[in-house]
N, C-alpha and C positions, 0 to 999 in steps of 0.2 A: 082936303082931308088927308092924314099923313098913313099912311099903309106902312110905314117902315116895323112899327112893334109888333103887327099882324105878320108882318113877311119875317122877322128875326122870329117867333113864337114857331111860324111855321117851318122853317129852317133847320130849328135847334130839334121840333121833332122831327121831321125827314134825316136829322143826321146821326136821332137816337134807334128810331126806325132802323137802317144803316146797321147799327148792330145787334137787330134780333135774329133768334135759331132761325127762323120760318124764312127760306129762300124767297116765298111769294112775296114778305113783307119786305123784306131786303130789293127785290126787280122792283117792286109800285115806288120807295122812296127812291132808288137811284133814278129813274125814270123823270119821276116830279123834280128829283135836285138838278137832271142834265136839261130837265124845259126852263127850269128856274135859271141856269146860266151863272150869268156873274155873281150874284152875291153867293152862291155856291161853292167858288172855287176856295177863296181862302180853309173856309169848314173842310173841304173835300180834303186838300193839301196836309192838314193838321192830321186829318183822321190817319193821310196815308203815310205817313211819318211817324205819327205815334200812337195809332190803336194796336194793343197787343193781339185781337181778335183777324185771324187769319182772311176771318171773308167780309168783314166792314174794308181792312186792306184794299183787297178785291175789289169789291163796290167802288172805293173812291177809287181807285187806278181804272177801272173801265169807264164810269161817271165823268172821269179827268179828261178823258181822250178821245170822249166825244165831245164836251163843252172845248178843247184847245183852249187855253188864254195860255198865254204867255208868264203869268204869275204860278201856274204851275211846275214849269220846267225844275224849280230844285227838288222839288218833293218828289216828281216823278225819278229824278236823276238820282236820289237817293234810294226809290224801291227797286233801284237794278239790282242790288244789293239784299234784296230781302230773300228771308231766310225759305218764304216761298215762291217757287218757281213757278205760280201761275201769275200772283201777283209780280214778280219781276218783268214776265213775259209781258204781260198787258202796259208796264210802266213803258218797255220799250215801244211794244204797236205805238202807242199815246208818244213817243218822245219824235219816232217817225215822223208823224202827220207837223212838227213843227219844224223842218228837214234844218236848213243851216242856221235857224232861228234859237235852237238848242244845242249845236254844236259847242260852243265858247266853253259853257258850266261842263258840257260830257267833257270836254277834251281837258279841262283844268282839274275837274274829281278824279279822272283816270292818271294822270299825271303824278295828283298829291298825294291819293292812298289805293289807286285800284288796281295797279299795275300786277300786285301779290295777289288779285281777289281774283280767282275762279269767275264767277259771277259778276265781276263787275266788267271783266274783258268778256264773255259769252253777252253781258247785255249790251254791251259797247257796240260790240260786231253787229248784235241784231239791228240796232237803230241804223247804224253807218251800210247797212248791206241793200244793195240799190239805189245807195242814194248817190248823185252826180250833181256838180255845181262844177261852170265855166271852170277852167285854173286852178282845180281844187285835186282832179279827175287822176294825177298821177298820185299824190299822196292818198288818194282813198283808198286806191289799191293795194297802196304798201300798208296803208294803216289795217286793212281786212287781212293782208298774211300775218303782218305780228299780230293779231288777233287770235290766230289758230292758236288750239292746243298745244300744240307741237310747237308754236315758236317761242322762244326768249322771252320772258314776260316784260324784261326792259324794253325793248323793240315797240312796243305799244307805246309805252312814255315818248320814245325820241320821236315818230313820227306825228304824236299829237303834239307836241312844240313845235313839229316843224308847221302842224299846220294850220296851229295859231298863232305862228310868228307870220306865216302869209296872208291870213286875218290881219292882224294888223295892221299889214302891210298897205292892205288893200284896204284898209278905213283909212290911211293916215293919208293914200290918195284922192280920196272923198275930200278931206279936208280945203 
């Protein structure tokens, strides 16, 4: 028996759910979409990229970061950026929990347009702040001062090249 047009019916409502007023209906569909898992994530990602509704946002950025997949990472790396800071905040917790699995895309977005963005270096710092990997551990450091306020907003570019150019580095060792 094929369940797929049942689980897509049930999907499309949990994700219209997702953006009712009623907070209660909003916890029961994210709840059902974060036991639902994979085929969740794509819907989640969409919602959290382009619903104009402040707290479906929400939803999918807290829904995202407990399901983790990996297919989430740009849409999360995109709400560092949003214009709400609770939903930014949760896109970071969620970018955390995939620690150097999401570095690559944080470090290439900050580079190509975030370096000017207020919000895009405060979410940068959130994700990157506690986090440690072998060989990495001196650029994190440099990368959390240009991070500050206070520092250079160029400062944040140069040290994420530098430490994706040791990414690199160290896949082309794999090789």
């Amino acid at each position: 028996m094929n369940t797929q047009p049942s689980t897509d019916a049930n999907l499309q409502s949990l994700m219209k759910m997702l953006e009712s007023k009623d907070g209660l209906v909003r916890q029961k569909a994210r709840i059902a979409l974060v036991e639902m898992g994979d085929p969740a994530v794509i819907p989640l990602s969409e919602a959290l990229k382009h619903s104009k509704l402040d707290h479906t946002r929400w939803g999918a950025a807290k829904a995202l970061g407990e399901i983790v997949d990996a297919r989430s990472i740009p849409a999360l790396v995109h709400a560092l950026d949003d214009t709400d800071a609770d939903v930014a905040w949760l896109a970071g917790l969620a970018l955390k929990k995939f620690e150097k699995a999401a570095w690559r895309l944080l470090l290439q977005k900050l580079i190509e347009n975030g370096v000017d963005s207020v919000r895009r270096r405060s979410g940068t710092r959130h994700v990157f702040s506690g986090q440690k990997s072998e060989g990495f551990n001196d650029l994190l450091e440099e990368l959390m001062t240009a991070l500050e306020d206070s520092a250079l907003p160029e400062a944040g570019g140069i040290v994420a090249g530098e430490i994706l150019k040791r990414m690199r580095s160290d896949d082309a060792d794999w090789d």
